[in-house]
MINUSE-928727 format. One record per residue (C-alpha): y, x, z. Coordinates in Angstrom, 3 decimals. Each point is the difference from the previous one (the first is absolute). Layout:
[site [Y X Z]]
...
! end
This chain:
[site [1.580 -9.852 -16.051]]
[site [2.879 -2.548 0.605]]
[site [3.109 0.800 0.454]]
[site [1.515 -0.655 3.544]]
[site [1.864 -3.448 0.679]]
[site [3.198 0.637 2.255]]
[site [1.527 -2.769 2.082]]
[site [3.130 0.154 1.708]]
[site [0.314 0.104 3.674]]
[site [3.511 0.920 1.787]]
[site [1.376 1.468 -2.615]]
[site [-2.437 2.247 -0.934]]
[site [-2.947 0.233 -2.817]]
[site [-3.827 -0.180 1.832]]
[site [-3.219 -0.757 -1.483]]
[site [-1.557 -3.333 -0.109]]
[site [-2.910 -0.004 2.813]]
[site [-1.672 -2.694 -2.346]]
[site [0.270 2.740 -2.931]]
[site [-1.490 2.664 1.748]]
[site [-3.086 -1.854 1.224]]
[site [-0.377 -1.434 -3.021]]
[site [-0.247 3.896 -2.025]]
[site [-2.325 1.345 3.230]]
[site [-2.136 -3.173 -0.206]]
[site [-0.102 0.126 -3.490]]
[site [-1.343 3.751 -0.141]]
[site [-2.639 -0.634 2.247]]
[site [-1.185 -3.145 -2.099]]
[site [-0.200 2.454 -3.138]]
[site [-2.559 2.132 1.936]]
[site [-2.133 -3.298 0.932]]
[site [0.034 -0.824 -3.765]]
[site [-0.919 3.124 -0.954]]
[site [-2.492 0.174 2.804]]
[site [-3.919 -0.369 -1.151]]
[site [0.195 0.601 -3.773]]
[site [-0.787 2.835 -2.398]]
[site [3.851 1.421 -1.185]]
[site [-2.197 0.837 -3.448]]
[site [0.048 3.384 -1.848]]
[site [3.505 0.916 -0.746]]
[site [1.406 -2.554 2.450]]
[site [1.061 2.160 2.720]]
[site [1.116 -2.756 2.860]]
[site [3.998 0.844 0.868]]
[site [2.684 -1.697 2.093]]
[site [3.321 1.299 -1.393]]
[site [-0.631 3.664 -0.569]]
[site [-2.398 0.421 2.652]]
[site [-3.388 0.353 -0.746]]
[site [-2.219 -2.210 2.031]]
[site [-3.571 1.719 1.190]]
[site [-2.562 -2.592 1.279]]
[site [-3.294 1.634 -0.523]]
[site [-1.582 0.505 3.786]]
[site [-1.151 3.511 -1.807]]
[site [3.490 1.091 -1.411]]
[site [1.634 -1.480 3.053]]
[site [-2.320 1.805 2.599]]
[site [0.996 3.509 -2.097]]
[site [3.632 -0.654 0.512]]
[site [0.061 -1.117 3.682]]
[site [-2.452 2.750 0.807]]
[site [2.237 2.711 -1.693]]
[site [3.051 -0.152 2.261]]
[site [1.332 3.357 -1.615]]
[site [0.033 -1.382 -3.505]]
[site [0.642 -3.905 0.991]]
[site [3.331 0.491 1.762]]
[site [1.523 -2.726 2.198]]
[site [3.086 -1.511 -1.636]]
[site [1.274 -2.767 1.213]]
[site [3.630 -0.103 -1.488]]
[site [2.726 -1.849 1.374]]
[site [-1.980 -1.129 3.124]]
[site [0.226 3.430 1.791]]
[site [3.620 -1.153 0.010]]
[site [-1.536 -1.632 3.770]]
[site [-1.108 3.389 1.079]]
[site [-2.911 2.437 -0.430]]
[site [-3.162 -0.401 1.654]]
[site [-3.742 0.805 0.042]]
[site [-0.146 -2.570 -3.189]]
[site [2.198 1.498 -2.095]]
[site [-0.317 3.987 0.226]]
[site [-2.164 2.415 -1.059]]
[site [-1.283 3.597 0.362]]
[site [0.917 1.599 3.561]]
[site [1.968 -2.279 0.819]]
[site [-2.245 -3.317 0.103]]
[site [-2.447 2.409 1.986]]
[site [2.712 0.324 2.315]]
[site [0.664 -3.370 0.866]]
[site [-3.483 -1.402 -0.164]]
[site [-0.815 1.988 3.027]]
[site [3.064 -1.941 1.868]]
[site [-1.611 -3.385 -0.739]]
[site [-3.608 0.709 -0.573]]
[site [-1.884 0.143 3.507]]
[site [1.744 -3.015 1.346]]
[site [-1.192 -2.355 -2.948]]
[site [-3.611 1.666 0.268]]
[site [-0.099 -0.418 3.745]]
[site [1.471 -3.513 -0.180]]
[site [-3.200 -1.179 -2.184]]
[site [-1.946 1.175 2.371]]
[site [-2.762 -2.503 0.892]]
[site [1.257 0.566 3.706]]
[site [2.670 -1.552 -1.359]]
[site [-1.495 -3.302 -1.743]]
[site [0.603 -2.454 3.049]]
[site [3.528 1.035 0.606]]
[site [1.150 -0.648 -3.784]]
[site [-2.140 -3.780 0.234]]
[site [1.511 -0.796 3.111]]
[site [3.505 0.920 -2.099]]
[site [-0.452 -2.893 -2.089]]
[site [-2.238 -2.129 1.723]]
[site [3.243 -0.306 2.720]]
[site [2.300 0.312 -3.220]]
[site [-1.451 -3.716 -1.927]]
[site [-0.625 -1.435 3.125]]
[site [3.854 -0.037 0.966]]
[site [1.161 -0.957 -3.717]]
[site [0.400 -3.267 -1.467]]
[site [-2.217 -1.298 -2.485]]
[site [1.964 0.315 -3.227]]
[site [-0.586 3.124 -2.972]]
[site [3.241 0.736 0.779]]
[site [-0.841 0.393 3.905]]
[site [-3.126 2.161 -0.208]]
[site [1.831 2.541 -2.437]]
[site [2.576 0.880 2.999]]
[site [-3.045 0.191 2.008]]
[site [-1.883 2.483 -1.899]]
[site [3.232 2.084 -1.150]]
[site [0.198 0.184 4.142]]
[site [-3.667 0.940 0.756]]
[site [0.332 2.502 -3.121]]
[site [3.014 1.154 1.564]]
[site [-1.504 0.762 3.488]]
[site [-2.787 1.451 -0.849]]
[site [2.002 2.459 -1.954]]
[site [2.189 0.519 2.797]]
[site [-2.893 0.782 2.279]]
[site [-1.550 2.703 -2.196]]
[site [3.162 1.842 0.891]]
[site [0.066 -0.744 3.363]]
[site [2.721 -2.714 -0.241]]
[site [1.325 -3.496 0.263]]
[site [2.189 -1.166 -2.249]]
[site [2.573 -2.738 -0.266]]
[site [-1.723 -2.934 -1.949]]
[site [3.130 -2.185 -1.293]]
[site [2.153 2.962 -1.070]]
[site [-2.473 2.594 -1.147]]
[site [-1.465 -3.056 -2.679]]
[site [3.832 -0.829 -0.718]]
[site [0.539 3.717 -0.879]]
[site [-3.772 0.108 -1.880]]
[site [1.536 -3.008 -2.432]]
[site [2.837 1.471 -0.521]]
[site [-2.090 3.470 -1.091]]
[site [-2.048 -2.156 -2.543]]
[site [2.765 -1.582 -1.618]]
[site [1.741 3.533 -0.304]]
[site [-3.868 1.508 -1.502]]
[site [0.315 -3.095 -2.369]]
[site [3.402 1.343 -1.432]]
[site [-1.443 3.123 -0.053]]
[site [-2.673 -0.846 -1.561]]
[site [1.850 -2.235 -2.526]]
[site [2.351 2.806 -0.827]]
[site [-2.867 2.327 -0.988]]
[site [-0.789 -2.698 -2.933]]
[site [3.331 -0.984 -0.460]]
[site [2.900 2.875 -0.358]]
[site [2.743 -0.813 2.195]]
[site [3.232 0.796 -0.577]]
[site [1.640 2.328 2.639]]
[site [1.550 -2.006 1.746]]
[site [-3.266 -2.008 0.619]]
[site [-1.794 3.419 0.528]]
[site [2.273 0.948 2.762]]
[site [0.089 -3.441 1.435]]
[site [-3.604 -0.481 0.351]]
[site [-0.231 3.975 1.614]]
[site [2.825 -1.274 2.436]]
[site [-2.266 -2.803 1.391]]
[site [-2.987 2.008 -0.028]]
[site [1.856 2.761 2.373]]
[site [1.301 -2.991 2.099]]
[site [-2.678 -1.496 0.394]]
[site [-1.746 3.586 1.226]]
[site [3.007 0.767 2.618]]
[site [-0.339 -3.984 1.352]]
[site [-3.498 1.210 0.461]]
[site [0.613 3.496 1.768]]
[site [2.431 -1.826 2.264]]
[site [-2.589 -2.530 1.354]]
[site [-2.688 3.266 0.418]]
[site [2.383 1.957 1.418]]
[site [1.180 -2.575 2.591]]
[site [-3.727 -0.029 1.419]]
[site [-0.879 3.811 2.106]]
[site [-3.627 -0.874 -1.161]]
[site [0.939 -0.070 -3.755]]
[site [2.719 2.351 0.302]]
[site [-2.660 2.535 1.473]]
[site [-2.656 -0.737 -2.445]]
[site [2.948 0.484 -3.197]]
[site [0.122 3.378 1.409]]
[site [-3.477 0.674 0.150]]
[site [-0.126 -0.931 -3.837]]
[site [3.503 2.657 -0.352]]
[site [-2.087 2.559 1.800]]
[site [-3.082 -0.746 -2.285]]
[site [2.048 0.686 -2.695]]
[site [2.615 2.514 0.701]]
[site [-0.720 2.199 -3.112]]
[site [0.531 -3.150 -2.436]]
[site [3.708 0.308 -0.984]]
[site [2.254 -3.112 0.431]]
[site [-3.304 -1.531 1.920]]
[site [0.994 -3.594 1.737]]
[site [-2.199 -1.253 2.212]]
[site [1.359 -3.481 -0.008]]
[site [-0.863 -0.310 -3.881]]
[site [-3.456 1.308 0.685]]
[site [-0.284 -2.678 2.701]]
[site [1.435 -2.933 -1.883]]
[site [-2.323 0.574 -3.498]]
[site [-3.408 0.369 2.380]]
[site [1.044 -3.284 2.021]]
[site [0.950 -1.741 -3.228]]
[site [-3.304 1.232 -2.140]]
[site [-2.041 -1.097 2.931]]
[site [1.172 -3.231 0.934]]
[site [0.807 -1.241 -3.519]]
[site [-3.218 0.406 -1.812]]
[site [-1.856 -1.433 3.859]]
[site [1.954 -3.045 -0.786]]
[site [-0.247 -0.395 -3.076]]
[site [-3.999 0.210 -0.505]]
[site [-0.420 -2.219 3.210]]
[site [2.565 -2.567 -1.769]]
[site [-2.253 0.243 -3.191]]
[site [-3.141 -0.595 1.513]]
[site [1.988 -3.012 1.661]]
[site [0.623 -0.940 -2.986]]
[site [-3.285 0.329 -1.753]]
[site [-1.720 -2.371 3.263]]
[site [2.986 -2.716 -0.606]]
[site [-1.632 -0.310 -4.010]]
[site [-3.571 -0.174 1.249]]
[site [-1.513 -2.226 3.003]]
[site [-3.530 1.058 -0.525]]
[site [1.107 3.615 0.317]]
[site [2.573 -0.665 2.480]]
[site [-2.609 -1.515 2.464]]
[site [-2.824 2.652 -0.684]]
[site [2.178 2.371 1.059]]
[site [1.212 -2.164 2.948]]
[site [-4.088 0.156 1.024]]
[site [-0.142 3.222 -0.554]]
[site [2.401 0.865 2.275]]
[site [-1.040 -2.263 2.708]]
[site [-3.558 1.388 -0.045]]
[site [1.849 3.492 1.499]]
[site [-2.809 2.006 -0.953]]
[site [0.877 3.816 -1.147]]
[site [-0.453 -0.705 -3.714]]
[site [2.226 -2.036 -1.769]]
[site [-1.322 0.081 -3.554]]
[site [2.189 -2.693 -1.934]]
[site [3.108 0.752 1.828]]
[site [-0.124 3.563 -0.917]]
[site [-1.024 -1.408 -3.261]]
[site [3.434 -2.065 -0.591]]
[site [2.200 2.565 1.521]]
[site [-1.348 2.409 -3.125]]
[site [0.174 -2.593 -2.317]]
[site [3.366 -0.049 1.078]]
[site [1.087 3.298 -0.589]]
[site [-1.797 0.016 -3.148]]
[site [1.844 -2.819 -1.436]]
[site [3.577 0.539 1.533]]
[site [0.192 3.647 0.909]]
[site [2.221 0.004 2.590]]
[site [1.767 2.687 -1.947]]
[site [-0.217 -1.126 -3.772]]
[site [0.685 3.754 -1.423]]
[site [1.784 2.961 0.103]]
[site [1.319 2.899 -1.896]]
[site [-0.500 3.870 -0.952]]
[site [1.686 2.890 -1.388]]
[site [-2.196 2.193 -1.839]]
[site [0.651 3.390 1.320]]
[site [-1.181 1.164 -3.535]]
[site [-0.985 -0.006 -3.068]]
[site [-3.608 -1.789 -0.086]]
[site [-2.460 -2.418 -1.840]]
[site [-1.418 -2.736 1.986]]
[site [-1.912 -2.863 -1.580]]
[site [0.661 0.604 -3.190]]
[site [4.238 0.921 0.619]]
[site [1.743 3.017 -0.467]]
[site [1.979 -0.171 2.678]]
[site [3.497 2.069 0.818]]
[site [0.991 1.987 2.655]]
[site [3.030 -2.894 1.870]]
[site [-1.531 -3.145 -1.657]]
[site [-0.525 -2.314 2.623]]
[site [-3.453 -2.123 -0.335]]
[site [-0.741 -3.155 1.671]]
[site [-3.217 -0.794 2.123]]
[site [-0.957 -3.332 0.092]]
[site [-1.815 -1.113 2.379]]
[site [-0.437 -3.355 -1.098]]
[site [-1.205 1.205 -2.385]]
[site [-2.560 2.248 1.147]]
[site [-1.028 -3.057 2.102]]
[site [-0.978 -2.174 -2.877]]
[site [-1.613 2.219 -2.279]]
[site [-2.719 -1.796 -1.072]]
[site [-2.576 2.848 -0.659]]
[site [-0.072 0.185 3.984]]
[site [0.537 -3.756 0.456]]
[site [-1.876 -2.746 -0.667]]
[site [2.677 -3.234 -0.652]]
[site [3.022 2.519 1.022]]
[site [2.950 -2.213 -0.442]]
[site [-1.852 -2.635 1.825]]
[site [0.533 -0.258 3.881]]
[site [-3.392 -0.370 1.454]]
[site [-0.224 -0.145 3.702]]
[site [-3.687 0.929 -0.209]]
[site [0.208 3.042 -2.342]]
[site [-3.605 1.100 0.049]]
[site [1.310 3.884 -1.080]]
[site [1.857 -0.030 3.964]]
[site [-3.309 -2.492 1.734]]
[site [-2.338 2.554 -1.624]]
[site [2.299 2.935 0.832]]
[site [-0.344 1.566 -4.126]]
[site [3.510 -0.022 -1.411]]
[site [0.598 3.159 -0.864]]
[site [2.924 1.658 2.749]]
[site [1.943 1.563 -3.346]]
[site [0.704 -4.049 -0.978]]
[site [0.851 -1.048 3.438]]
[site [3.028 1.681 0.918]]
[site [2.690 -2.137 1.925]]
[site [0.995 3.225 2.611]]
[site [-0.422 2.491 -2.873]]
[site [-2.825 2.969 -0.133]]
[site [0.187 3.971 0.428]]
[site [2.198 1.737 1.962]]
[site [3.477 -1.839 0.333]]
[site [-2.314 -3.381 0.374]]
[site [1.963 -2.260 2.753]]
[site [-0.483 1.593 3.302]]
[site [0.284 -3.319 1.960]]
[site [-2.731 -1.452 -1.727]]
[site [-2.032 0.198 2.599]]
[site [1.871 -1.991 2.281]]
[site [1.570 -2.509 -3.286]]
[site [-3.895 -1.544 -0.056]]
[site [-0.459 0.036 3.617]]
[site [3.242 -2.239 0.313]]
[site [-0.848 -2.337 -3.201]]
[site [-3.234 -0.228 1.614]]
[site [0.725 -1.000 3.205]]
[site [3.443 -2.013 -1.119]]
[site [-2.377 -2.428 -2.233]]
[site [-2.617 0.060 3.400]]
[site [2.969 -1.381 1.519]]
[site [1.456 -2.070 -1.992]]
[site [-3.155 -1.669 -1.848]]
[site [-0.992 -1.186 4.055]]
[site [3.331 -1.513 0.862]]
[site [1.280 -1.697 -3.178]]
[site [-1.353 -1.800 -3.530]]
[site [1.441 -0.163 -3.212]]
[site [0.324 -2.134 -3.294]]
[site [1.715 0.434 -3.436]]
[site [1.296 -2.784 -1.669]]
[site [-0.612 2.417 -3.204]]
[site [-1.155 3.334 -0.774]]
[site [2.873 1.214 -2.192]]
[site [0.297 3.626 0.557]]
[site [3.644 1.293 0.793]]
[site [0.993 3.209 1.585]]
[site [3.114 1.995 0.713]]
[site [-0.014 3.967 -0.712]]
[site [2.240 2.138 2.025]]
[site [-2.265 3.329 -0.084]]
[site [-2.666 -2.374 1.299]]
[site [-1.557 -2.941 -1.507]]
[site [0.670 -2.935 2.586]]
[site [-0.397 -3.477 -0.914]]
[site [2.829 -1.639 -0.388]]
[site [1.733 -2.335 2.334]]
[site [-0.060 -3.589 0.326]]
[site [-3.308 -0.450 -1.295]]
[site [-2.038 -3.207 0.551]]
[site [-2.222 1.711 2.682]]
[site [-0.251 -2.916 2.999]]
[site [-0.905 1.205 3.127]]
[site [-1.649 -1.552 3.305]]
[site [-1.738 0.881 3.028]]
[site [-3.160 -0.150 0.625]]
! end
């Protein structure tokens, strides 16, 4: 990988933002390039020493083997521990904290409520990319909220979720990149600051105060168990890949009119079954997982595929990957808003995994495609968009959003 670029700022030696981006980016465009082709006999596919598994059989035996597949995710626990990054006992543990709220949430009881969300979200928002991205990060951000029984405080809870992706990016970038110590110890000071700035604004609200000791009491046999780190990763998980798929699918109308106002019928029809805008919201996690891969430890010695693999090797899962292999996909690195394997319903679910499979598969899913749904309802009725291109660019912090500033215009309807 390349080596870190270090400005100077005040005296003291931080990374280059543009440097960091550029190595995250950068590893994600590897697995899109390596995406939809045979790696040959012999040609095991590998990103640094990690060996990259993108078989939807091979993948489906790690993710359903939690034991063997361990959750590592490095440096990035640095923010906290949650229900993401634990295992054993102890993810049990803390699923139960989150796990009926997000099930009840997705309730269809619950349908109107989340359109109303958005439908009063874009109608109050300018029309401008830039405008309907604060206005889905705040519907995300309510409905959240509400699953919990809360309300939260729009312009500083998104203010503190920036300032969490920008500390996952170092993290992240630091897992690729070895840091010295004093940028270790930096980058784990803003990650714990950035925890306590959120515990002070829960704590401050009775509501959220009492519900952060519901999750304490939920967990009171987990050692060292904070209930504001469990709290922030679920909130930030939940609304980031939300926004991001809705902004993709935004993104994905703006490069195709005839698409774009299909869907727009579609939607205006309001009949139950929505065949092409399901359709496009797939296609959508196919071809930009909202969540482009992730890593294992193998608890021990095994084979898999082919590799001998060792007990503490980590192994990465891509899920690109998986999502362009073309023995399950006709034209897989092709974005086709019509994908006759998601109209005819015959994709095979091992191929098709953008909230994972088995038994640590997300738990908000659920409510993730009853929000894209009904955020894309909302938005596709109030506003239209146009590309002056369809250059694909994105911006990986953990999740795959597309990156800012592109040539999406936007007006309403």
């Amino acid at each position: 990988m390349p080596q870190a670029v270090k400005v100077c700022v005040e005296g003291n030696m931080v990374e280059n933002p543009a440097q960091i981006e550029s190595v995250l980016n950068n590893l994600v465009y590897a697995l899109f390039a390596q995406s939809g082709q045979s790696a040959g006999v012999g040609m095991p596919r590998e990103i640094g020493n990690l060996v990259i598994f993108d078989d939807p059989v091979a993948v489906d035996s790690i993710v359903k083997a939690p034991d063997l597949f361990r959750k590592n995710f490095s440096l990035i626990s640095a923010l906290g521990f949650s229900r993401f990054n634990t295992n054993d006992e102890d993810w049990a543990v803390r699923r139960t904290i989150t796990q009926d709220r997000y099930l009840s949430a997705a309730k269809p009881a619950h349908e109107q409520s989340v359109a109303e969300i958005y439908r009063v979200g874009f109608a109050g928002c300018g029309a401008s990319l830039a405008n309907i991205q604060r206005a889905l990060f705040a519907a995300a951000m309510n409905i959240f909220y509400k699953a919990f029984g809360l309300v939260p405080e729009i312009a500083p809870t998104a203010e503190l979720l920036d300032r969490v992706r920008e500390v996952l990016r170092r993290l992240q970038y630091y897992s690729w990149v070895t840091p010295t110590n004093a940028e270790r110890n930096g980058a784990i000071h803003e990650a714990h600051k950035v925890i306590a700035d959120f515990g002070s604004q829960l704590m401050a609200d009775p509501r959220s105060a009492a519900e952060m000791n519901r999750f304490a009491e939920k967990a009171r046999d987990i050692d060292g168990f904070s209930p504001i780190e469990e709290f922030v990763m679920n909130l930030f998980a939940g609304v980031e890949t939300t926004v991001t798929t809705a902004l993709w699918v935004i993104d994905r109308l703006g490069a195709n009119q005839q698409v774009q106002e299909r869907i727009h019928a579609e939607i205006l029809a309001d009949r139950a079954e929505t065949p092409f805008t399901d359709c496009i919201i797939n296609e959508t996690m196919r071809y930009f997982p909202p969540i482009p891969f992730l890593t294992r430890e193998v608890g021990a010695d095994t084979v898999l595929d082919g590799r001998t693999l060792r007990a503490g090797q980590l192994v990465m899962v891509s899920i690109v990957g998986v999502h362009q292999n073309p023995a399950y996909w006709e034209s897989p690195r092709t974005f086709d808003a019509s994908r006759k394997e998601f109209m005819e319903d015959s994709f095979d679910r091992r191929a098709f995994i953008p909230f994972l499979t088995g038994p640590r598969m997300c738990g908000g899913a659920r409510l993730g495609r009853l929000e894209v749904k009904e955020a894309v309802r909302a938005v596709v009725r109030q506003f239209a968009f146009s590309r002056a291109d369809d250059v694909i660019r994105f911006d990986y912090a953990l999740a795959l959003r597309p990156a800012s500033g592109l040539s999406v215009r936007v007006s309403r309807r």
